[in-house]
C-alpha positions in Angstrom: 55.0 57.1 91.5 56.5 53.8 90.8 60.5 52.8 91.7 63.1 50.8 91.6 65.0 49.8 94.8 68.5 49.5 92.6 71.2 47.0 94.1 73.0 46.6 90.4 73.0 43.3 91.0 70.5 40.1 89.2 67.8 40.7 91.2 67.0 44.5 90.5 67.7 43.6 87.2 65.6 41.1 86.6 62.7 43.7 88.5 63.8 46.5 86.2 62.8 44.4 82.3 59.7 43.1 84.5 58.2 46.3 85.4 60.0 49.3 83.2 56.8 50.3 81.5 55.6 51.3 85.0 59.1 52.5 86.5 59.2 56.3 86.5 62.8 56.3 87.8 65.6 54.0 90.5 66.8 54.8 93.4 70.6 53.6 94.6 72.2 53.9 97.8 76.0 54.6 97.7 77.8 53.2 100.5 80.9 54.6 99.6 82.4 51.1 99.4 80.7 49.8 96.3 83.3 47.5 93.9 83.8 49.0 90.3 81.5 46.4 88.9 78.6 48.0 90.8 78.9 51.0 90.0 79.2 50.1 86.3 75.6 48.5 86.7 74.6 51.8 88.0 76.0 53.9 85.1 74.5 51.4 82.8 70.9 51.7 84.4 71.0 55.7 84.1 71.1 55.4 80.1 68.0 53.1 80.3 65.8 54.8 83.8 66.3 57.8 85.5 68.7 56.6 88.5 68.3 59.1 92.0 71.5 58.7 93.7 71.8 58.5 97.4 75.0 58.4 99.1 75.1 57.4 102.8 78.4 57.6 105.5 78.7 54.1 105.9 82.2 55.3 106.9 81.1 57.0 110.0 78.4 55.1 111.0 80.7 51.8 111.1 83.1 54.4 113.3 80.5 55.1 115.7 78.6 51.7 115.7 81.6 49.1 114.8 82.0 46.2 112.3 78.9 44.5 111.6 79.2 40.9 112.3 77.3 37.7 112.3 77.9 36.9 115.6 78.1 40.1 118.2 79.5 39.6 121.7 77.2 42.3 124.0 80.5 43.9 125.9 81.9 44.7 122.1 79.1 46.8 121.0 78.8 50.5 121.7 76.9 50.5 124.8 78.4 47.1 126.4 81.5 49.1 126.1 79.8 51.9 128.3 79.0 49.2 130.7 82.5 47.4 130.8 85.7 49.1 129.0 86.5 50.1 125.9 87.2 47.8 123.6 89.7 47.7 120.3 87.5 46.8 117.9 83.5 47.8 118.4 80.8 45.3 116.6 77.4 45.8 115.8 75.2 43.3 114.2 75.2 42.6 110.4 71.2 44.0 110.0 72.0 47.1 111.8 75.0 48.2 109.5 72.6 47.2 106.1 69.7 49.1 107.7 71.2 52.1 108.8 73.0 51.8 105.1 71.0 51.1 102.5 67.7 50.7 103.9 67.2 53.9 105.8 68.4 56.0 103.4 67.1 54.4 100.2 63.4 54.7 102.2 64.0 58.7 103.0 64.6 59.0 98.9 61.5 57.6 98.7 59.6 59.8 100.9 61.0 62.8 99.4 60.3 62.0 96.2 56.9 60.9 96.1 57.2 57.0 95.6 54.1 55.6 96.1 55.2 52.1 94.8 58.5 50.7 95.5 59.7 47.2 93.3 62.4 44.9 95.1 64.2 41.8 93.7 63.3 40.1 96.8 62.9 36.5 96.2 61.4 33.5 98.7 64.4 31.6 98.3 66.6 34.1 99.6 68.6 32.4 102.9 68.3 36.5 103.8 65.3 38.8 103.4 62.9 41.4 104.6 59.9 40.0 106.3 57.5 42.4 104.0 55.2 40.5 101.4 54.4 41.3 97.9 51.9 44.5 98.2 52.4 45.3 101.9 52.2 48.4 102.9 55.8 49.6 104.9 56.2 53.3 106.0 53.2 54.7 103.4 54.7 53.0 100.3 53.6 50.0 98.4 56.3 47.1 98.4 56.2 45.4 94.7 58.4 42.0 95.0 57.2 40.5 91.2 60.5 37.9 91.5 58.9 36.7 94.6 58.6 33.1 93.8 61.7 33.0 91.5 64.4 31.2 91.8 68.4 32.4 91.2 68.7 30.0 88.1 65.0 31.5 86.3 66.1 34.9 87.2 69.8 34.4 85.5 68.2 32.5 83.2 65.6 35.8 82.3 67.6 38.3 81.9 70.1 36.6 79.8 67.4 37.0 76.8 67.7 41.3 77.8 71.5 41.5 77.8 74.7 40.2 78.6 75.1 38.7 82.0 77.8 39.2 84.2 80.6 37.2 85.1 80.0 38.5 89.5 76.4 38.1 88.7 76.8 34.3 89.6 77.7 35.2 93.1 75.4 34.3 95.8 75.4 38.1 96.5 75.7 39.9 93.4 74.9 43.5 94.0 78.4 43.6 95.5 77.1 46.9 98.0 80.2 46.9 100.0 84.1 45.1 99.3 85.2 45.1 103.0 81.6 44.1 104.8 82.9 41.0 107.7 79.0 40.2 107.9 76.7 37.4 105.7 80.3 34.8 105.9 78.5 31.9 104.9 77.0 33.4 101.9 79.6 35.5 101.3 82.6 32.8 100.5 82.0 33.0 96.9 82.2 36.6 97.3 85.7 36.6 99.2 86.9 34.2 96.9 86.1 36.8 93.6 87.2 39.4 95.4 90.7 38.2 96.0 91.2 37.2 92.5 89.7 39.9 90.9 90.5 42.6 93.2 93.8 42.2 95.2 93.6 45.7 97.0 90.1 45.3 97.7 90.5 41.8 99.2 93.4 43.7 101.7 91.0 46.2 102.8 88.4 43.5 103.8 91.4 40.7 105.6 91.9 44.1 107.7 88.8 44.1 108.9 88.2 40.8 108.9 91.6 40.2 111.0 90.3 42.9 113.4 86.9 41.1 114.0 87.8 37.8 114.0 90.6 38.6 117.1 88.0 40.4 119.1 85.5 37.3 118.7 88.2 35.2 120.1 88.6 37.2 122.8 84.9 37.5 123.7 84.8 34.1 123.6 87.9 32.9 126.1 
């Protein structure tokens, strides 16, 4: 079985009008914190593919773990905390948050459904991606990346001739998984920017966080 690792942003997009006469169905992975614009790309997808639906407690697992951050001082994470005090604010790094988020759970869909295949919009030029190649093998299943060797422009560029392209979809990241995520700041100023004009409340919740992060990396670093 061949599917689609869903972000609703450019990429998968661009993945899905590639490949959708081998794609037997999506799979997205619900953080819980997804902006409206997302889940719209979602909803659009299940008229076209069939879309499997996974949600994950990115909730709890940022209350256990902490905020993921770029930069993580060891004495703020859970078990520097168990070795020093406890802290007001807990970090963990960025890549732990998005794998124990998206990646974890999007993989155990997988499994339990029978994917043999799975198609990414990974591309080369990425400043942030997996270290899997086109056809490796990762955990039993077959990782497709056909946008590989594109570029952002040639993938906007492709699936303008399939449908109308977003105005978010020019953000560096456009599959928009979570509103509030403190992690990825220099590719994420675009982002932040949007976000406050476009979505006031959801620019509050992520200056909360933010706020909270940025005083306990001040205080790591004194």
């Amino acid at each position: 079985m061949m599917a689609l690792a869903f972000s609703g942003g450019k990429d998968s997009w661009a993945c899905f009008y590639l490949m959708r006469a081998h794609l037997e169905c999506a799979i997205y992975v619900d953080t819980g914190f997804a902006y409206p614009d997302t889940r719209a790309q979602v909803e659009r997808l299940a008229q076209l593919l069939p879309v499997h639906l996974v949600q994950s407690d990115r909730q709890a697992q940022n209350r256990q773990e902490g905020i993921p951050a770029d930069v993580v001082p060891v004495e703020w994470t859970p078990l520097g905390q168990r070795f020093t005090s406890p802290k007001a604010v807990t970090i963990q790094p960025s890549v732990s948050c998005c794998y124990a988020n998206l990646a974890l759970p999007l993989l155990a869909k997988a499994h339990a459904i029978g994917v043999t295949h799975l198609v990414y919009g990974q591309r080369a030029d990425e400043s942030h991606r997996g270290v899997a190649t086109h056809g490796e093998v990762v955990e039993g299943i077959v990782r497709l990346h056909p946008i590989e060797d594109w570029t952002r422009q040639r993938v906007l560029d492709y699936i303008a001739t399939h449908m109308e392209v977003p105005a978010h979809f020019v953000l560096t990241h456009s599959s928009l998984d979570c509103y509030d995520c403190t992690a990825y700041r220099q590719q994420s100023q675009d982002r932040i920017a949007w976000t406050k004009d476009r979505y006031p409340d959801l620019y509050e919740a992520y200056t909360i966080r933010q706020t909270a992060l940025q005083a306990a990396l001040q205080e790591a670093l004194r």
